[in-house]
C-alpha positions in Angstrom: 83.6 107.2 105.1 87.4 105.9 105.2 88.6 103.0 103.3 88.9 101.2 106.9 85.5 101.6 108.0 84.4 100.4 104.7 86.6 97.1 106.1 85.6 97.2 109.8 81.8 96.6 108.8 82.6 93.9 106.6 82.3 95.5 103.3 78.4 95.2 102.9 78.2 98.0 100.3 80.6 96.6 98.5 79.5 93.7 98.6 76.1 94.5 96.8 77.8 96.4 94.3 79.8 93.3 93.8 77.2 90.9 93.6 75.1 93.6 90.7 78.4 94.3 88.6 80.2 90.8 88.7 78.1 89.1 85.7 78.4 85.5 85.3 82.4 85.8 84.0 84.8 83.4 85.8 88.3 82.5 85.8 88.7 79.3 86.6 90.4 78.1 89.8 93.5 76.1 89.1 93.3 77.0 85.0 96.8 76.6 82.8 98.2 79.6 82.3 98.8 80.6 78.5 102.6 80.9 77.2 103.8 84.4 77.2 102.9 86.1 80.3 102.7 89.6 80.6 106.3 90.9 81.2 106.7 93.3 84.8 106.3 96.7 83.1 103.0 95.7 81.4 101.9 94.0 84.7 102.6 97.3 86.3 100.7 99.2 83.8 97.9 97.6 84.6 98.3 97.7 87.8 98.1 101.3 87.9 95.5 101.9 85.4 93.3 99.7 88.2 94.9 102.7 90.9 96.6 100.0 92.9 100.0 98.1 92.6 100.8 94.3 91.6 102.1 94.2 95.5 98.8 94.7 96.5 97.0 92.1 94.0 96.6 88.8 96.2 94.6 86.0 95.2 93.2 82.6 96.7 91.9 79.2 96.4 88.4 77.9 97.9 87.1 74.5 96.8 84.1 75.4 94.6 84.8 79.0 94.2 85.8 80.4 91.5 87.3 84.4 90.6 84.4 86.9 89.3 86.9 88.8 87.2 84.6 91.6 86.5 84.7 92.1 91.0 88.6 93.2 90.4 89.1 96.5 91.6 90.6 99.0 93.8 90.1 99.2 97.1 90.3 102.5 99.4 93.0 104.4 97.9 95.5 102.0 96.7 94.6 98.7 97.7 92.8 95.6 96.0 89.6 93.9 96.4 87.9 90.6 94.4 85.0 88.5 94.6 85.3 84.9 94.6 81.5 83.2 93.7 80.4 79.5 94.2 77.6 78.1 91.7 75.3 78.6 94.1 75.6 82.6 93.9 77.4 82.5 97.2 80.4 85.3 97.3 83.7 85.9 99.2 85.8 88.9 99.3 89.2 89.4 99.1 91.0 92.8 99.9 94.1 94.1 100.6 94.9 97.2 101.9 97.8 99.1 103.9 98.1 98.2 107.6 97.3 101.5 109.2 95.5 99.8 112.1 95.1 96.3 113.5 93.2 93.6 112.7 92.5 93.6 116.3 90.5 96.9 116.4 87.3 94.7 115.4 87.1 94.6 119.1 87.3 98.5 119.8 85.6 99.9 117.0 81.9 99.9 116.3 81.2 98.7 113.0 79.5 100.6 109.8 77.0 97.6 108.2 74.2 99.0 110.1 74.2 95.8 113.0 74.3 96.0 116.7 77.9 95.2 116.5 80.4 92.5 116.6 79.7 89.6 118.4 82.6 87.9 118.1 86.5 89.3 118.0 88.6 86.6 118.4 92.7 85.7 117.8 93.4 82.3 115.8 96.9 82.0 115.6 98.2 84.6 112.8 94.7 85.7 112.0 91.6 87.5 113.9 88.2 86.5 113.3 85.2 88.9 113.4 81.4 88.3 113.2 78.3 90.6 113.3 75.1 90.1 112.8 75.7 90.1 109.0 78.7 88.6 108.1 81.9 87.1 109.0 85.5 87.7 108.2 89.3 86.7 108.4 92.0 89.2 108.7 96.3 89.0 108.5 98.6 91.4 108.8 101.0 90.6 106.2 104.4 93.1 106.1 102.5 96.4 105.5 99.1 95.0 104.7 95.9 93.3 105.8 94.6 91.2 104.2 90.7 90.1 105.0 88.3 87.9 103.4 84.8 88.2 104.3 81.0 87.0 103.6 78.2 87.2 104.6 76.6 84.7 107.1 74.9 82.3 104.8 77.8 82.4 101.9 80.5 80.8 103.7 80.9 79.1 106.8 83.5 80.0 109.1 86.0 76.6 108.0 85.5 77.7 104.6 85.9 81.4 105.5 89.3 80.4 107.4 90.5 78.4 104.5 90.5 81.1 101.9 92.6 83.4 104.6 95.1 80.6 105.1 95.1 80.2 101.1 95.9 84.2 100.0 98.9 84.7 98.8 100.1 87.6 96.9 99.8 87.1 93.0 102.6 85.6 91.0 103.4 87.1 87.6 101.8 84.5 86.1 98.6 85.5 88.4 99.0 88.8 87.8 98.2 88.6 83.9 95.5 86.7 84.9 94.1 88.6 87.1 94.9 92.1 85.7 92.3 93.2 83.3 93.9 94.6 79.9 95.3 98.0 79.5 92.3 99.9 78.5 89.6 97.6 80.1 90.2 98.4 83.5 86.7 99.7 85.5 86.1 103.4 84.6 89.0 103.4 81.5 86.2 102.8 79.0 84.1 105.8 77.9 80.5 106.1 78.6 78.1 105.8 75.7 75.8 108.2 76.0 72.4 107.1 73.8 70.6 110.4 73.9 73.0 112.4 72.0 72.5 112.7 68.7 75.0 110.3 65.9 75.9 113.8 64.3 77.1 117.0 65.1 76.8 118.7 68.6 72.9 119.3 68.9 71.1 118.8 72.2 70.8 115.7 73.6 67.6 113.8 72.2 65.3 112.8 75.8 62.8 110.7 73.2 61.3 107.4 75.8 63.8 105.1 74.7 66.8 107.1 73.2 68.7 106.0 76.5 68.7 102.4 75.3 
């Protein structure tokens, strides 16, 4: 399945991997910034050891929402996608991604989150708004990328929904080193303790009930 499929059904498998792996870590909305920001080339490191670019990080604002900073990651093959989560459990997704088709296409394509289709695929002003059976979402084309926030029905309504599209902007540097997880703690840059190996030397792994952790 292509990265835009992925985005034309609204990112529901995403979205449940999202909602297991973000953990209760937040970064506040609106937080001071500590002194000594990342400088560009360590920005860009990071960056890249997340496989995307700090041209594609974007970020937002919703009243009551705050950043799940364990949701950052890359989306498709280059692009960036983030959960923002409400007390109540409610998420909304950001992603970026290159603007090899139209925001438009909601209205052309069938969709991949297993509904009937979309049942609505509608312009409002700069952006297009799509709904399915399952969730909703806003989409821009900014200069060579759309950008889409989505949830699903009962997370956000569509003024909230419209909101955090009118509110993405793409990160500052100070956003950046927020946003940016450290060199060496980016998803999949950590090696996998493995429980059932023995502590010494290179014997068989050990398949005891329990040696898994």
């Amino acid at each position: 399945m292509t990265s835009r499929a992925r985005l034309h059904g609204l990112w529901p498998a995403l979205l449940v991997l999202t909602l297991v792996g973000c953990g209760t870590e937040h970064a506040v909305a609106g937080a001071e910034v500590p002194e000594g920001v990342a400088d560009n080339a360590e920005l860009e490191a990071r960056a890249t050891a997340l496989q995307t670019r700090t041209d594609r990080v974007y970020v937002t604002e919703v009243p009551g929402y705050t950043l799940a900073t364990q949701s950052v990651g890359v989306l498709g093959d280059d692009g960036f996608g983030s959960s923002y989560t409400d007390k109540h459990g409610h998420v909304i997704q950001l992603g970026v991604e290159r603007a090899d088709y139209s925001p438009a296409d909601c209205g052309k394509k069938p969709v991949s989150d297993g509904s009937a289709g979309y049942t609505v695929c509608e312009r409002e002003g700069e952006r297009w708004y799509s709904e399915t059976a399952l969730g909703r979402a806003y989409a821009r084309t900014m200069g060579d990328l759309v950008v889409t926030v989505s949830a699903e029905l009962a997370a956000a309504d569509r003024d909230t929904l419209r909101a955090a599209a009118d509110a993405a902007h793409r990160a500052d540097d100070a956003e950046l080193d927020t946003v940016l997880p450290p060199l060496g703690q980016a998803p999949g840059s950590q090696p996998i303790e493995r429980g059932d190996l023995p502590p010494e030397g290179d014997g068989a792994p050990d398949n005891h009930v329990g040696a898994s952790g």
